[in-house]
C-alpha positions in Angstrom: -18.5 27.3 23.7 -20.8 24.2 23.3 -22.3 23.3 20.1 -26.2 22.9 20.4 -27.0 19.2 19.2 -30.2 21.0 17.6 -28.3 21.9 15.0 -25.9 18.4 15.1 -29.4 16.5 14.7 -30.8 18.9 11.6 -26.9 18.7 9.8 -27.0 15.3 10.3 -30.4 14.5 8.9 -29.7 17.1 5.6 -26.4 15.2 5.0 -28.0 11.9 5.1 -30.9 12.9 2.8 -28.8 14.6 0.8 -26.5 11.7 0.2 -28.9 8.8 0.0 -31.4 10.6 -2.5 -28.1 11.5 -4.8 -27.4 7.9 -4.4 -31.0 6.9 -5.8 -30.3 9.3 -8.6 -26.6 7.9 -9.5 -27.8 4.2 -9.3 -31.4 3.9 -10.0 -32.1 2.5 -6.7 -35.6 4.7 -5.9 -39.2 3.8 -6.5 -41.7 5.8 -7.7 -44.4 6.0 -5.2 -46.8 8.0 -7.3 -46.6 5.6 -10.6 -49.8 3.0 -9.8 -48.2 0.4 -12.0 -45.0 0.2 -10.7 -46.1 1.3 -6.9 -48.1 -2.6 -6.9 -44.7 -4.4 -7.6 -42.1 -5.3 -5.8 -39.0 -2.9 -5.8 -36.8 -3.7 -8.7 -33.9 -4.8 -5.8 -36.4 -6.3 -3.5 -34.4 -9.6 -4.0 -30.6 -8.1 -3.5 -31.0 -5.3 -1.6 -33.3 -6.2 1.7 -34.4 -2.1 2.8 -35.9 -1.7 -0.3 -38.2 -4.4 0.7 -41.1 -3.1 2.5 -41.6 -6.0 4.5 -38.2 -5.2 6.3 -38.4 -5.3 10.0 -37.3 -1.9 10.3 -40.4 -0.7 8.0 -43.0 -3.0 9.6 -42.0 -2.8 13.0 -41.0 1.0 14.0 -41.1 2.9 11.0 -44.7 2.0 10.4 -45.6 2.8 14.1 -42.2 5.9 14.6 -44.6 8.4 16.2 -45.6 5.3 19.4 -42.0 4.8 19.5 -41.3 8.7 19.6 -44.2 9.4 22.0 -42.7 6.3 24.3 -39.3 7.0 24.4 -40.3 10.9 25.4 -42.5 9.7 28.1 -39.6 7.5 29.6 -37.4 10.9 29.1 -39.8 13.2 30.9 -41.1 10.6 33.6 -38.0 10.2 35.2 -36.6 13.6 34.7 -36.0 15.1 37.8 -39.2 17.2 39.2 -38.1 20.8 38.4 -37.3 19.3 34.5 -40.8 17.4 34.6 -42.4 20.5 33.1 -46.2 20.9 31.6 -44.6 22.9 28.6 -42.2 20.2 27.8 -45.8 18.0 27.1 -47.4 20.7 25.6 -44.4 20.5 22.9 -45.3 16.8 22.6 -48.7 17.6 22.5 -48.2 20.0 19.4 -45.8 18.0 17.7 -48.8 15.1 18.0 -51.6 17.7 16.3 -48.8 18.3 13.6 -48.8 14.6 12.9 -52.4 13.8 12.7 -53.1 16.6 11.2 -50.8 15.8 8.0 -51.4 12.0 8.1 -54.1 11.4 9.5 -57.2 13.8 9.7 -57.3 17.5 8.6 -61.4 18.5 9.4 -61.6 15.1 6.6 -58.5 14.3 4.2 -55.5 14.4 6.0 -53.2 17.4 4.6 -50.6 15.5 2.6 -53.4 13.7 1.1 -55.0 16.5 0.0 -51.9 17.7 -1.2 -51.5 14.4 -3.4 -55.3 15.1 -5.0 -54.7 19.2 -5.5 -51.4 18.3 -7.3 -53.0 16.3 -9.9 -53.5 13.0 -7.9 -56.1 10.4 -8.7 -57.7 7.9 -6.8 -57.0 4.8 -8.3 -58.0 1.0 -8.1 -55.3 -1.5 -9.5 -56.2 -5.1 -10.9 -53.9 -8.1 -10.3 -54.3 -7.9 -14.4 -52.8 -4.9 -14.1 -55.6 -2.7 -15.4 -55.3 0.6 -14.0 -58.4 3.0 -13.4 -60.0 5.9 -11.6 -62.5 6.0 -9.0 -63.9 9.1 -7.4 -61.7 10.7 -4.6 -64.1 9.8 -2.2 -63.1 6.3 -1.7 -59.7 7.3 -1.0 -60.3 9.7 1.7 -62.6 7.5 3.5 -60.1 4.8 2.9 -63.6 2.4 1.3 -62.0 -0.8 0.3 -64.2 -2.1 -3.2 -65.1 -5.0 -4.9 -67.9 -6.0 -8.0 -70.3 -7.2 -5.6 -70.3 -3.7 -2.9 -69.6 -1.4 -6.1 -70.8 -3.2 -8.8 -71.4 0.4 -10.8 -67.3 0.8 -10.6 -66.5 -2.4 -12.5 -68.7 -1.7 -16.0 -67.6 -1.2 -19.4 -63.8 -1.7 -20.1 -62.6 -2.7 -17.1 -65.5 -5.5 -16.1 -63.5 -7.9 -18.8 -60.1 -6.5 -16.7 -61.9 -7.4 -13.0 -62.7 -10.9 -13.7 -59.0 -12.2 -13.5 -59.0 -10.5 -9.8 -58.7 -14.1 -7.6 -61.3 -13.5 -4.5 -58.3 -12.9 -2.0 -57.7 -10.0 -4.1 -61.6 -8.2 -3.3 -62.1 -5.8 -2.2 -59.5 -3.5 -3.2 -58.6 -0.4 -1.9 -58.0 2.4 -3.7 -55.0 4.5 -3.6 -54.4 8.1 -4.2 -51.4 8.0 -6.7 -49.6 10.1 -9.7 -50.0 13.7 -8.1 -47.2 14.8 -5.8 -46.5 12.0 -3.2 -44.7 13.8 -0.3 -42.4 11.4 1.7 -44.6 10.6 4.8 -42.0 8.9 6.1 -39.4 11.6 5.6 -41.4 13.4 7.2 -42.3 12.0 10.2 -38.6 11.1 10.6 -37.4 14.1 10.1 -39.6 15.7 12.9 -39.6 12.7 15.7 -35.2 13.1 15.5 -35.5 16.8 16.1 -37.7 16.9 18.5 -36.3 14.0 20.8 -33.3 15.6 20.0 -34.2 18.8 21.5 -35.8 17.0 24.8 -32.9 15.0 24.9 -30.9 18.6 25.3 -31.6 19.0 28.8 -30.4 15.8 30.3 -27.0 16.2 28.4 -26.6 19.4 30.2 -27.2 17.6 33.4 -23.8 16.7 36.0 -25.5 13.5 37.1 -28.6 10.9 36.4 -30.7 8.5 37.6 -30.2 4.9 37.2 -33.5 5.0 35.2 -33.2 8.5 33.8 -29.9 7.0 31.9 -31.7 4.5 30.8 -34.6 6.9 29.3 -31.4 9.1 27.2 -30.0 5.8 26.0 -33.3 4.9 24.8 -33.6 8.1 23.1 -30.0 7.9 21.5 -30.5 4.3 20.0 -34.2 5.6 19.0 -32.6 9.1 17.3 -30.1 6.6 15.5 -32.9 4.3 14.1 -34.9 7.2 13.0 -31.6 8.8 11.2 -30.6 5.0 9.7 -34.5 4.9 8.3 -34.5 8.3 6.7 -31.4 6.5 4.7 -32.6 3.9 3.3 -35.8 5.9 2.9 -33.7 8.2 1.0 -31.9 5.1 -1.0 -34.6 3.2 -2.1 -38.8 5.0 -2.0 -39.8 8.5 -3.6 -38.1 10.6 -6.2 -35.9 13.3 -4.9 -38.8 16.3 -4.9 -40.8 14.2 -3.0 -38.5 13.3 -0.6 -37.6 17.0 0.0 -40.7 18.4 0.5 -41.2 15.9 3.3 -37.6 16.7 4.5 -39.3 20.3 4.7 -42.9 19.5 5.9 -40.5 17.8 9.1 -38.4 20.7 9.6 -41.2 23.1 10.2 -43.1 20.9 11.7 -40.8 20.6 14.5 -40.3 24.5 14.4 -43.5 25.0 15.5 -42.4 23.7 18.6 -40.1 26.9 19.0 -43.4 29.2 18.9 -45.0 27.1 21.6 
């Protein structure tokens, strides 16, 4: 009896989360994301370890952009599938699992979801100064992502903090807020979590198959190397950003994200 790689790909993604956020615990190596003093630094092993830099190549270059890498390499899968395997509901799952990503990252009828989950969890849209004055500025300005300065918002920099915004070099204006201190669910957990299910899952037909194209081989192996960056980044996601909570409740947000999938 053949094991389904569904479940390979969701074992393999709990034991790496599992691992690398106990790791964090045992050594100290996570930052938290939802502090706004220590989120403006550089991690506290940005100069020995180079992942928990977030100018990394693997950050900057596919985990910043995963779901146009997970949208390619299913295209390249399902474009030169054979025809009886180039189905509509295959891209209707795609289609869905897109919705469930902007929808949670990017617009929800306004906020996107896990932004509104930062604000109802106690979350506050904050403005940091290179003097390292911390304060609060209404939520507004973070959903509509409003970058600020003394001369656009000149009402925002008065009383204590007007002393605070002078040391801010011009390079530094505007400034855009961030929503930080309420629950910061791992986005990228997240979005990780659901792109290696679900390529995983496409990815499930071909194995199955007794033969392949020339370029339909060349789609899977671009899905397998793709699956394995996606499970290497969810590692050194769980290593070195988020505390543990945070990071499971984006390992869950993933999970059902991809089940809805199953309904479609």
């Amino acid at each position: 009896m053949s094991v389904d790689v569904r479940y390979l790909a969701l074992g393999g993604v709990t034991a790496i989360l599992l691992f690398g956020t106990l790791y964090s615990v045992a050594y100290d190596t996570y930052l938290d994301t939802s502090n706004p003093v220590l989120t403006q630094l550089p991690h506290h092993l940005h100069t020995t370890h180079y992942f928990a830099n977030k100018a990394n190549i693997l950050n900057l270059y596919f985990i910043k952009r995963a779901w146009g890498w997970t949208s390619a390499a299913f295209l390249t899968l399902w474009l030169t599938s054979p025809p009886h395997k180039r189905t509509v509901h295959r891209v209707i799952k795609w289609g869905v699992e897109t919705a469930v990503w902007l929808v949670f990252t990017s617009w929800f009828f306004g906020p996107a979801l896990l932004e509104r989950l930062t604000a109802a969890s106690g979350g506050e849209c904050t403005v940091t100064l290179q003097s390292g004055t911390v304060f609060t500025v209404p939520y507004e300005y973070c959903f509509t992502r409003t970058a600020i300065s003394r001369e656009t918002h000149p009402s925002l920099f008065v009383g204590p903090f007007a002393e605070s915004s002078l040391w801010v070099p011009d390079d530094r204006l505007p400034v855009l807020p961030r929503l930080r201190k309420g629950h910061d669910v791992s986005g990228h957990v997240f979005l990780l979590t659901m792109s290696v299910l679900f390529l995983v899952d496409q990815i499930r037909g071909s194995l199955r198959a007794r033969t392949w194209s020339l370029a339909h081989a060349c789609a899977v192996a671009f899905n397998i190397v793709l699956v394995a960056i996606w499970l290497f980044a969810i590692s050194t996601t769980s290593v070195y950003f988020h505390s543990p909570f945070e990071k499971f409740t984006g390992y869950l947000l993933g999970v059902a994200g991809y089940a809805v999938t199953l309904l479609s």
